[in-house]
LOTIGU-498997 format. One record per residue (C-alpha): residue number from 0; residue in three letters; y, z, x. Coordinates in nm, 3 decimals. Each point is the difference from the previous one (the first is absolute). Layout:
<atoms>
[NUM; ALA; [Y; Z; X]]
...
</atoms>
This chain:
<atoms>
[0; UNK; [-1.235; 12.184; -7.553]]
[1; UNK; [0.143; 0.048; 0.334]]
[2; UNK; [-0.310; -0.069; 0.168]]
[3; UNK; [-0.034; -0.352; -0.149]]
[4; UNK; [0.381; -0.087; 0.086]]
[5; UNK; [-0.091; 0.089; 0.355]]
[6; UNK; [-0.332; -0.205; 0.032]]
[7; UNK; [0.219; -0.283; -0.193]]
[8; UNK; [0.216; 0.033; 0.323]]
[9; UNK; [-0.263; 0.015; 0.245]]
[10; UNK; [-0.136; -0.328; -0.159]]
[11; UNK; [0.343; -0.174; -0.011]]
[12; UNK; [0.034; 0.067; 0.382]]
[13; UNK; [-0.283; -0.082; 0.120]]
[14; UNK; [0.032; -0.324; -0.205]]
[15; UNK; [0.316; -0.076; 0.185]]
[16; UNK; [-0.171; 0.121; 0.338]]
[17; UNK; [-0.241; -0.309; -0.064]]
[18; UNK; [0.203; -0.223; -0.134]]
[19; UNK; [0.020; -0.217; 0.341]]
[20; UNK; [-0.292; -0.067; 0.218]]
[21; UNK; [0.126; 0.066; 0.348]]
[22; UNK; [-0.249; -0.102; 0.285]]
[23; UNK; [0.066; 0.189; 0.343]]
[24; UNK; [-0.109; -0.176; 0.261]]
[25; UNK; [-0.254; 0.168; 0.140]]
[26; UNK; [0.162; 0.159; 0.413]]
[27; UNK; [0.357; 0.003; -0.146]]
[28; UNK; [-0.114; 0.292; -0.274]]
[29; UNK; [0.210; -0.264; -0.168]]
[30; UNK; [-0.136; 0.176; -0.365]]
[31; UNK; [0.062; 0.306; 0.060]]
[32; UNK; [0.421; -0.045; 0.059]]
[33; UNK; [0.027; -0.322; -0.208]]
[34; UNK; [0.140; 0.308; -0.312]]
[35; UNK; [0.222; 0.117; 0.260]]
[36; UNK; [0.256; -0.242; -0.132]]
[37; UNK; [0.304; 0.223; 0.041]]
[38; UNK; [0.148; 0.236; 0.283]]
[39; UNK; [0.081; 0.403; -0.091]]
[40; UNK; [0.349; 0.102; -0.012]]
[41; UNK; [0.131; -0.371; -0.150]]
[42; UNK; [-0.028; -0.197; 0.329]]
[43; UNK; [0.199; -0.295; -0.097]]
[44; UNK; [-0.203; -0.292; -0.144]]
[45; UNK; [0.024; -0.282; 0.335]]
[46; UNK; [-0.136; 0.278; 0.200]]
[47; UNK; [-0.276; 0.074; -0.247]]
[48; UNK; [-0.117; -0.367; -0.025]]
[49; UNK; [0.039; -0.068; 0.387]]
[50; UNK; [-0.211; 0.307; 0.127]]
[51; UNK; [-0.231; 0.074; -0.334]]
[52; UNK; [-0.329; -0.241; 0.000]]
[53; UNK; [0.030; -0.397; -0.031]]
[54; UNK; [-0.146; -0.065; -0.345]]
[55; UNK; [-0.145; -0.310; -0.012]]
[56; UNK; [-0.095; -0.205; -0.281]]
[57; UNK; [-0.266; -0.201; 0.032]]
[58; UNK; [-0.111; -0.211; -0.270]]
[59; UNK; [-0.326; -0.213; 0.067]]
[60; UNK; [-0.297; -0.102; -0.261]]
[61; UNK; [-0.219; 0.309; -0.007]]
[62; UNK; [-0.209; -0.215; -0.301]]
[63; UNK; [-0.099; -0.339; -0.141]]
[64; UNK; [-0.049; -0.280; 0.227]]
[65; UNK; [0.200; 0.109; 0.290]]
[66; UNK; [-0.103; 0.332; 0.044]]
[67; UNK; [-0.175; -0.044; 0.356]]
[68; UNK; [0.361; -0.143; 0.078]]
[69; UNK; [0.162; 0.300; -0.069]]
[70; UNK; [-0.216; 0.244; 0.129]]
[71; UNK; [-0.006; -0.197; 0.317]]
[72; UNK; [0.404; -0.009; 0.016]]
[73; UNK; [-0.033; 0.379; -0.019]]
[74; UNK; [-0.285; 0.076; 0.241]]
[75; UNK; [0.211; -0.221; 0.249]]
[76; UNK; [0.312; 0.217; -0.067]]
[77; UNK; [-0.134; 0.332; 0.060]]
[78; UNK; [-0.194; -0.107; 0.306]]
[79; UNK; [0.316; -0.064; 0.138]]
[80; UNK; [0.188; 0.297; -0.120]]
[81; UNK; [-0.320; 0.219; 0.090]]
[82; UNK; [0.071; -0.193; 0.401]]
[83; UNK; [0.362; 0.160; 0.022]]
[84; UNK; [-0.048; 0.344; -0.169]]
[85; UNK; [0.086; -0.104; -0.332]]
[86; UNK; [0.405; 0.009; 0.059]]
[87; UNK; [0.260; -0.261; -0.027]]
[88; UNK; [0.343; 0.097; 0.197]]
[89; UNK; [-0.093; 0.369; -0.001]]
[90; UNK; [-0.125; 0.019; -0.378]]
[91; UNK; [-0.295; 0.015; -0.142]]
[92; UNK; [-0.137; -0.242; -0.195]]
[93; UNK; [-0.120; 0.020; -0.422]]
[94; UNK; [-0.157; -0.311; -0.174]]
[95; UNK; [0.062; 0.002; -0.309]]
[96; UNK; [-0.257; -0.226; -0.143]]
[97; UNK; [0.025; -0.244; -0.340]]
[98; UNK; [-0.252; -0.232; -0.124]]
[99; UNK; [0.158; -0.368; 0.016]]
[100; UNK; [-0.283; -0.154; -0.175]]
[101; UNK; [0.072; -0.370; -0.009]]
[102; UNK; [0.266; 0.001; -0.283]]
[103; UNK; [0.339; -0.067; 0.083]]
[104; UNK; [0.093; 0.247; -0.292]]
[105; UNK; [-0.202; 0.285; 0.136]]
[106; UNK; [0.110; -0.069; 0.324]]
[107; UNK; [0.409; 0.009; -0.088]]
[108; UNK; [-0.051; 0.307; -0.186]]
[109; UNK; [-0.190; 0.205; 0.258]]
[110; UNK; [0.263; -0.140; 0.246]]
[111; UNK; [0.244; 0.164; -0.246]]
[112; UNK; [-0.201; 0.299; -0.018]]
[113; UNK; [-0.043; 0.069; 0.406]]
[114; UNK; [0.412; -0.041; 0.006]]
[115; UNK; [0.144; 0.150; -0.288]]
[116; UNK; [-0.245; 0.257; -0.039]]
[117; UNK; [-0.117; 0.043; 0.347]]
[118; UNK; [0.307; -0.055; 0.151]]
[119; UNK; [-0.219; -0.175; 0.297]]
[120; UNK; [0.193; -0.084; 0.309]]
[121; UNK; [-0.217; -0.330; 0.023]]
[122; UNK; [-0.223; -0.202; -0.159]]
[123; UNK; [-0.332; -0.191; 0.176]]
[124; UNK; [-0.234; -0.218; -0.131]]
[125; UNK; [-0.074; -0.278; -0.259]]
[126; UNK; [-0.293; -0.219; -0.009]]
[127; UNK; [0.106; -0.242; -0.291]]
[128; UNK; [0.253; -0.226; 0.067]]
[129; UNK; [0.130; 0.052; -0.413]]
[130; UNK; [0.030; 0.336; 0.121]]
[131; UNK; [0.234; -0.044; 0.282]]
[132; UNK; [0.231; -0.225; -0.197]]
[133; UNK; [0.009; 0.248; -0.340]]
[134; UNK; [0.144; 0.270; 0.254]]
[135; UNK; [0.232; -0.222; 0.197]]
[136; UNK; [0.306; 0.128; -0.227]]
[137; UNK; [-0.116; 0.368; -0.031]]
[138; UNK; [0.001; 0.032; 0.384]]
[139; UNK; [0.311; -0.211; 0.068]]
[140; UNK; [0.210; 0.192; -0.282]]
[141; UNK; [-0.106; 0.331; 0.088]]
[142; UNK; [0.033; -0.078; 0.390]]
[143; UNK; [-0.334; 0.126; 0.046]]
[144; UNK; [-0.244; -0.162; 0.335]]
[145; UNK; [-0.280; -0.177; -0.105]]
[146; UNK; [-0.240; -0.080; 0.266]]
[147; UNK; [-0.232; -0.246; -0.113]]
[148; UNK; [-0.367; -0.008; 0.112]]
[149; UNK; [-0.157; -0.261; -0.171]]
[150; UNK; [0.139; -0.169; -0.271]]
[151; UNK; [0.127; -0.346; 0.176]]
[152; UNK; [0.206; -0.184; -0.286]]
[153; UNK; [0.279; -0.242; 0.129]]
[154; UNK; [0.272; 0.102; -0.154]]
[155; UNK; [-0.013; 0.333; 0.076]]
[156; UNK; [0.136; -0.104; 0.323]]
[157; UNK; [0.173; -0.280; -0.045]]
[158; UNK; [0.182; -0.039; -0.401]]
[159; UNK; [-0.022; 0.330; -0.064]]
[160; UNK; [0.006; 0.142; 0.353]]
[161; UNK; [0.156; 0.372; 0.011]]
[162; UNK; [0.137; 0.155; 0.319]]
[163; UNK; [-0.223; 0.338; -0.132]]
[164; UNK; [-0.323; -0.213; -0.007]]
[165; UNK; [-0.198; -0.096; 0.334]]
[166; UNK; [-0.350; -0.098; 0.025]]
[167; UNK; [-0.250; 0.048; 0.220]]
[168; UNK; [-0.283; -0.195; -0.151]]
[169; UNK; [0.080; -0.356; -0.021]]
[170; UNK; [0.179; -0.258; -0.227]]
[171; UNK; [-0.221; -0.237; -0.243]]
[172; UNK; [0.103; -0.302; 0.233]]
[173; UNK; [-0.072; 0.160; 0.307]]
[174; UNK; [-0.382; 0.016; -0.074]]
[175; UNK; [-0.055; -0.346; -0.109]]
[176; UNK; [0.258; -0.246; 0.141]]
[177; UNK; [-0.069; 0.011; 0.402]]
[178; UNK; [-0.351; -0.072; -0.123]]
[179; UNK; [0.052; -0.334; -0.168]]
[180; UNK; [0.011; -0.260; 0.306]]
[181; UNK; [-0.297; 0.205; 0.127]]
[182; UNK; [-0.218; -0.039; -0.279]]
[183; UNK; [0.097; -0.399; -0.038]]
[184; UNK; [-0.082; -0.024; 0.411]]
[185; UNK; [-0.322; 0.182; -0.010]]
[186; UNK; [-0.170; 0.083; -0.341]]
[187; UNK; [0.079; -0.274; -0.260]]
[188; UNK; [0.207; -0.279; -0.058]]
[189; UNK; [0.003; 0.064; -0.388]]
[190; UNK; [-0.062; 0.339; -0.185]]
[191; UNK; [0.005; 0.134; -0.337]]
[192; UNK; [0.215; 0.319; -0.019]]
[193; UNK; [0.006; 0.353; -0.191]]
[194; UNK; [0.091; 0.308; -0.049]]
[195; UNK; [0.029; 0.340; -0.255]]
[196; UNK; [0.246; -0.107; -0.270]]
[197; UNK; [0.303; 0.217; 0.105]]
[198; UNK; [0.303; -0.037; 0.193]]
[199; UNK; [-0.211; 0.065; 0.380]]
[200; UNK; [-0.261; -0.251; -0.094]]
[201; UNK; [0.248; -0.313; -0.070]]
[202; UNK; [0.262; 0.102; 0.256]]
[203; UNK; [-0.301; 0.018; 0.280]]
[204; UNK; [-0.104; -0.360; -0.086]]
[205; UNK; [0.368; -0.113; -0.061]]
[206; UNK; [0.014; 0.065; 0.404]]
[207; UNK; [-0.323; -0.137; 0.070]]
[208; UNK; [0.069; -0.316; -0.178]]
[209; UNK; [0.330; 0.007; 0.166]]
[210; UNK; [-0.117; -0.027; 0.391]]
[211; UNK; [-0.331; -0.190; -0.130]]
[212; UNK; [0.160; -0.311; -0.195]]
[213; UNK; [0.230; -0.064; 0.253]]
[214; UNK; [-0.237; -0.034; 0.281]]
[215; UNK; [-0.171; -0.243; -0.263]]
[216; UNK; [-0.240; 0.210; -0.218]]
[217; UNK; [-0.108; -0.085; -0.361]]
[218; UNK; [-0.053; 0.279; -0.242]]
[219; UNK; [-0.314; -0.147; -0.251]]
[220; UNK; [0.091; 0.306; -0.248]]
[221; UNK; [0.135; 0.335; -0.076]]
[222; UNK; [-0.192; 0.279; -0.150]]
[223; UNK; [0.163; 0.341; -0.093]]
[224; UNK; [-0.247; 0.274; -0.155]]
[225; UNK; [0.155; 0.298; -0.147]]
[226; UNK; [0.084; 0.279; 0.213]]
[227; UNK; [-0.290; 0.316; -0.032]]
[228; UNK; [-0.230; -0.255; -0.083]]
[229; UNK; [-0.394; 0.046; -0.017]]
[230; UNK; [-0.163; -0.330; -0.146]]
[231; UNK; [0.080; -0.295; 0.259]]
[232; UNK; [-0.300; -0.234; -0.146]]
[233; UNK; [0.221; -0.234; -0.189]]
[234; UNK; [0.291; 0.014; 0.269]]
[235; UNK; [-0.239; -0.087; 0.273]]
[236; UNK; [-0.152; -0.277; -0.166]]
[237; UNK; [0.372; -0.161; -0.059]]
[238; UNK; [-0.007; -0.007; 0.378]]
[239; UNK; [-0.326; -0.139; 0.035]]
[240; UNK; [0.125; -0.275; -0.261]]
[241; UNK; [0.253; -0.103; 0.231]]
[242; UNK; [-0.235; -0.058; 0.313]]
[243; UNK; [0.226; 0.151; 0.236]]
[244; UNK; [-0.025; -0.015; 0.372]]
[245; UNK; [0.065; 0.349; 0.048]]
[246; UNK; [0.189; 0.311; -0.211]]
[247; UNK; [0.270; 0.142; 0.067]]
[248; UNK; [0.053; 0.332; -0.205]]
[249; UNK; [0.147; 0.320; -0.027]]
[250; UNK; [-0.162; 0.274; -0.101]]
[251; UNK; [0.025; 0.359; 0.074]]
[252; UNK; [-0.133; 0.344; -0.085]]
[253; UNK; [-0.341; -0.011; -0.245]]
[254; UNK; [0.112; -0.332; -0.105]]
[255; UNK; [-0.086; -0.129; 0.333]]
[256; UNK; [-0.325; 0.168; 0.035]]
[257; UNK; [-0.068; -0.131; -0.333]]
[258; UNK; [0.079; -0.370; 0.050]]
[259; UNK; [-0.196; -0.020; 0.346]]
[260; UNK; [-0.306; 0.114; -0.130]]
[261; UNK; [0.028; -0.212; -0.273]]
[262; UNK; [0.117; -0.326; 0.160]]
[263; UNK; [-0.283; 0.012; 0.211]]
[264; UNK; [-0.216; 0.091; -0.309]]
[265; UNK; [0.099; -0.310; -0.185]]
[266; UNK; [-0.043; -0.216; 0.326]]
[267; UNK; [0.359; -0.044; 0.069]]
[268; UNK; [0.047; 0.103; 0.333]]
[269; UNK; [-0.319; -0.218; 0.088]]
[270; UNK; [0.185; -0.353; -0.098]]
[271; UNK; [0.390; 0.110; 0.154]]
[272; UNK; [0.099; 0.245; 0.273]]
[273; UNK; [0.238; 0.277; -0.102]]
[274; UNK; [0.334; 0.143; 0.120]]
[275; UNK; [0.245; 0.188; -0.089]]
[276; UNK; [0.250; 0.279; 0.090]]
[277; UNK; [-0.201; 0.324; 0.183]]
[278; UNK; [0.017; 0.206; -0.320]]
[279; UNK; [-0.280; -0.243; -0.151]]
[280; UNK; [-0.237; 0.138; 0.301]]
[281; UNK; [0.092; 0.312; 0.144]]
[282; UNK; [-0.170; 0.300; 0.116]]
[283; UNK; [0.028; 0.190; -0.356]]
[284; UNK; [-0.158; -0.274; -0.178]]
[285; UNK; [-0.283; -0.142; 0.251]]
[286; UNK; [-0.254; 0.261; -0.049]]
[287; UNK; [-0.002; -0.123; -0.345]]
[288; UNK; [0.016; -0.386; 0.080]]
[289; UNK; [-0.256; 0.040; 0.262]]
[290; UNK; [-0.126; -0.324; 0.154]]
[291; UNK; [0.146; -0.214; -0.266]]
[292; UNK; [0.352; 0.055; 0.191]]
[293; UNK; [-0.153; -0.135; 0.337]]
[294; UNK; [0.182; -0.295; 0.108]]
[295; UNK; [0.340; 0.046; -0.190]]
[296; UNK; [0.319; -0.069; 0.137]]
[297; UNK; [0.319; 0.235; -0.029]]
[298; UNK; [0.327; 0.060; 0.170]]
[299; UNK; [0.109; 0.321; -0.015]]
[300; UNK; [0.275; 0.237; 0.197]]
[301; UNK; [-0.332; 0.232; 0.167]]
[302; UNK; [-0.353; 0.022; 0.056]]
[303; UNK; [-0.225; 0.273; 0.016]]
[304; UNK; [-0.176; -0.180; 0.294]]
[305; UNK; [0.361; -0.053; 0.111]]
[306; UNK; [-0.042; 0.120; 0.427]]
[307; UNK; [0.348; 0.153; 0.085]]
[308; UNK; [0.007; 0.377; 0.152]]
[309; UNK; [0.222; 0.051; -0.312]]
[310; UNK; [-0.275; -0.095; -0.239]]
[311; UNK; [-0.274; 0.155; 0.175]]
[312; UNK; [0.129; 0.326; -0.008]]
[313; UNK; [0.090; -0.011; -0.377]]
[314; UNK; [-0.286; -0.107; -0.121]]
[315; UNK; [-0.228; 0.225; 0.222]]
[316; UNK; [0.241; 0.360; -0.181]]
[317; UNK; [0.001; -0.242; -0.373]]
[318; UNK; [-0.434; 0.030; 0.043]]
[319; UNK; [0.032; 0.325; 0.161]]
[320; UNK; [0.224; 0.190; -0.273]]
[321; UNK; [-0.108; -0.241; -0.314]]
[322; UNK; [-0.378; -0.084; 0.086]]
[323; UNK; [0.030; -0.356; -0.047]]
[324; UNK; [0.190; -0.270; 0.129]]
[325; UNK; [0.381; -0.075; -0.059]]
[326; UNK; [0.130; -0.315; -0.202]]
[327; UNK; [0.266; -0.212; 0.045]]
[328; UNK; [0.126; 0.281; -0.292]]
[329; UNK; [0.009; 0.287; 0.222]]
[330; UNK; [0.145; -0.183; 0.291]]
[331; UNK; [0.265; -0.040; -0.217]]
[332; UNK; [0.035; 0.340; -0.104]]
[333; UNK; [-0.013; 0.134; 0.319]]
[334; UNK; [0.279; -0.211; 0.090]]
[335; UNK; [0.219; 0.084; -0.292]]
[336; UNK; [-0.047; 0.376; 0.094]]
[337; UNK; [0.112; -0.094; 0.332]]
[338; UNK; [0.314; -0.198; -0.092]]
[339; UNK; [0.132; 0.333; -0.234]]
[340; UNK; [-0.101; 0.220; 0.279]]
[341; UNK; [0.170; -0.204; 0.267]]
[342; UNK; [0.334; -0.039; -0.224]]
[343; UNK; [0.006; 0.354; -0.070]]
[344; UNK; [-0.005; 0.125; 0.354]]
[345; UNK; [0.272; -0.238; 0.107]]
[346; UNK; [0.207; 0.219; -0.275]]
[347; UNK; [-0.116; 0.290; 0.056]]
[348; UNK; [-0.178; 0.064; -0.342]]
[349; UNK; [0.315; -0.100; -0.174]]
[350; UNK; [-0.042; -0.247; -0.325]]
[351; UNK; [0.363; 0.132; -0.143]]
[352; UNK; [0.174; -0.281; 0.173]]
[353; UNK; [-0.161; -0.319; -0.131]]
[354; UNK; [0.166; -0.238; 0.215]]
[355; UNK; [-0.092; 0.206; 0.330]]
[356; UNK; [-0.381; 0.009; -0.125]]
[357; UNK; [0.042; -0.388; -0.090]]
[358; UNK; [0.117; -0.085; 0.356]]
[359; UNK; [-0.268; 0.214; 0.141]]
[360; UNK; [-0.279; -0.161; -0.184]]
[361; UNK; [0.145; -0.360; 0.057]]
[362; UNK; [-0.039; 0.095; 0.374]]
[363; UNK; [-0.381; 0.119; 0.029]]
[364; UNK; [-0.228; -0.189; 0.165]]
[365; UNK; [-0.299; 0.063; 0.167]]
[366; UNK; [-0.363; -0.161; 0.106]]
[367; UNK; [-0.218; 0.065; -0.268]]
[368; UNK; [-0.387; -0.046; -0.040]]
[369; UNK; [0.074; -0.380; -0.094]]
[370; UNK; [0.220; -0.055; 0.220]]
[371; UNK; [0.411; 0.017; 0.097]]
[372; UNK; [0.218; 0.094; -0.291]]
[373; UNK; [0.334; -0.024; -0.104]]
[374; UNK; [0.238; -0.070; -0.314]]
[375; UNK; [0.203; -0.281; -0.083]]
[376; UNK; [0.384; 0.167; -0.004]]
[377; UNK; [0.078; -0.243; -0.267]]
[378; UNK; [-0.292; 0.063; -0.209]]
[379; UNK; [-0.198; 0.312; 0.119]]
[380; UNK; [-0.339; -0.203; -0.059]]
[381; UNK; [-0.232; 0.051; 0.274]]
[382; UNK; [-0.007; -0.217; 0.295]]
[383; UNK; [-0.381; -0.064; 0.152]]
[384; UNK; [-0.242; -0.193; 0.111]]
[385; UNK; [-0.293; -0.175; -0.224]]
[386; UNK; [-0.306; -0.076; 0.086]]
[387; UNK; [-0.324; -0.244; -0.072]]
[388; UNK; [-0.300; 0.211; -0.072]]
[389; UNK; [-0.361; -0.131; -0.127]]
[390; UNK; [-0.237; 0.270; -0.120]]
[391; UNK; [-0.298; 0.030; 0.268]]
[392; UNK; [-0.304; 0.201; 0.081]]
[393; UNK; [0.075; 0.236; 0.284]]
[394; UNK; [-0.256; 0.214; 0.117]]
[395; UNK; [-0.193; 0.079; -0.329]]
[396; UNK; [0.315; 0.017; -0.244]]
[397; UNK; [0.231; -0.267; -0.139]]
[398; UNK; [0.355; -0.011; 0.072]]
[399; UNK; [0.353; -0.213; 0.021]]
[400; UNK; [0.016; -0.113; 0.349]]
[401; UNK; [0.296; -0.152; 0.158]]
[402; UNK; [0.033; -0.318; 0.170]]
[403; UNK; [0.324; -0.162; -0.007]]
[404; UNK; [0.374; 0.120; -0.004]]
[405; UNK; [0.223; -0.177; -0.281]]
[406; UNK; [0.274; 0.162; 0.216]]
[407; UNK; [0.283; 0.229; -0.099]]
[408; UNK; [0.074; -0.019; -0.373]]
[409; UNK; [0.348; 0.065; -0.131]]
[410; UNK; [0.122; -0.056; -0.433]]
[411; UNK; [0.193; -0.255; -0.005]]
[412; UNK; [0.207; 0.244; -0.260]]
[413; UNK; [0.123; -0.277; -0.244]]
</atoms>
């Protein structure tokens, strides 16, 4: 009898053991401290959390449609934490990783999960725009950093703005407005437009309409497909019905590998030219698009062609360390890794003192791969350039190359 009370307790440990999936990143020996949670001898609880490992959350789609996303986020992340030792302010770093999916539901309670449970110090990530906004309260209320690298809804900077949320990535606008008089001076004087049927998709051509009616553009019609879509036949041939000019469409993840291919397969992008923002033609979807994507326009915040000495060199360590090439995705990560790293040296590992760690993150800026970055102090949306890219052979492989400079890009924030 006493033997099977003690294997009961060996079970119910190592149940609780397991219970959260800890990733170390891989120099720090992250893994192997991230259960050192507490100090012997009752070392009071501010020195515990300012010298013990930075756990950080870091909730991305691992599955479903924008699973290359995430896993691109992430390889981004740890190249950069892998670049300075894997410490942030003297700690080492944990990520703690959660499955976002692309449910808004999932997503909140995860988020509730990693800070309740976890008792992260921050949270990165976020893909789905749904996402971001189910976890604006959580965050806010429990005063808990979010730093956003990907997700690029409105009105998480501007509405529903929090002083504990910055992003790195972009906002929805951003992508799609400085494009508009471009597109009207150089592609087509009418369009139809498109996009997945979620908040991303209509807020992207919102801000494309936005620049491109009031230089004078006509938009035929407006086609929305459901998000983690995989039959575009009947959508595609509402767009041919129209007889547009040229498309201009947002797609990203599968959904954009699937629509190229089958655009072209229906004869679409033989009778009208297509745009759109980068996601509908960057480097994780083009191996499946293939030639079909040759010719499309996009304007995006980076490039993989893009020739600075700051892109260069992170692209070159992304193929080195990954074994194929970076995205606009892991650009992003990379950057988001260096933004908590950054803030948490100027305080000395310390996330205790929110405001301190608020100021310090407000005040990072650096030159990154795409370019000079910064953060609006009103908003703490990214500040960067965009740029006009058309997918081109180079050498033997296709890729986004850029040609034109939309110029710095700030939100608006209302």
């Amino acid at each position: 009898m006493r033997k099977a009370e003690d294997a009961r307790s060996r079970r119910a440990s190592t149940a609780r053991m397991t219970r959260r999936r800890l990733m170390g990143v891989a120099l720090g020996g992250a893994a192997a401290v991230a259960g050192k949670l507490t100090e012997p001898f009752g070392a009071p609880a501010v020195l515990t959390a300012a010298s013990g490992p930075l756990k950080l959350g870091v909730l991305l789609p691992y599955s479903k449609v924008y699973q290359q996303l995430g896993e691109d986020i992430t390889s981004g992340m740890v190249l950069y934490f892998e670049g300075v030792g894997s410490k942030a302010g003297g700690r080492s770093i944990a990520m703690i990783r959660e499955d976002e999916e692309i449910d808004p539901q999932v997503a909140l309670r995860k988020g509730r999960k990693l800070i309740e449970g976890d008792n992260v110090d921050i949270i990165a990530g976020l893909v789905a725009s749904p996402s971001a906004l189910a976890l604006r309260d959580l965050v806010h209320n429990s005063k808990t950093l979010l730093v956003i690298a990907n997700a690029g809804a409105n009105a998480v900077t501007r509405a529903r703005r929090s002083p504990y949320i910055f992003r790195v990535s972009f906002s929805n606008w951003q992508t799609c407005y400085p494009i508009g008089k471009w597109f009207y001076d150089n592609v087509a004087r009418s369009c139809l437009a498109g996009a997945s049927d979620y908040a991303a998709g209509h807020e992207d051509i919102n801000a494309f309409k936005e620049s491109y009616l009031a230089a004078g553009g006509k938009v035929v019609a407006e086609v929305y497909p459901p998000l983690n879509n995989t039959d575009y036949g009947p959508y595609v041939a509402q767009m041919q019905k129209a007889k547009p000019e040229a498309v201009f469409v947002f797609f990203a993840g599968s959904d954009a590998a699937r629509f190229v291919t089958q655009a072209a397969q229906y004869g679409l992008l033989k009778e009208a030219r297509l745009a759109g923002p980068g996601f509908l033609v960057e480097e994780d979807v083009l191996p499946a698009q293939g030639r079909d994507a040759l010719g499309a326009y996009s304007s995006l915040h980076w490039a993989l062609t893009l020739q600075t000495p700051e892109n260069i060199a992170f692209t070159r360590a992304y193929r080195e360390r990954w074994k194929r090439d970076a995205t606009v995705y892991a650009m992003q990560g990379y950057d988001t890794a260096r933004v908590i790293v950054e803030a948490l040296n100027a305080t000395g590992g310390d996330t205790t003192n929110k405001a301190r760690l608020i100021e310090a993150m407000a005040a990072v800026k650096f030159v990154s791969p795409r370019g000079p970055i910064s953060f609006d102090p009103e908003t703490h949306n990214v500040v960067q350039a965009m740029y006009v890219r058309q997918v081109r052979e180079v050498g033997k492989a296709i890729h986004n190359v850029v040609f034109g400079n939309l110029g710095v890009t700030k939100d608006p924030g209302t």
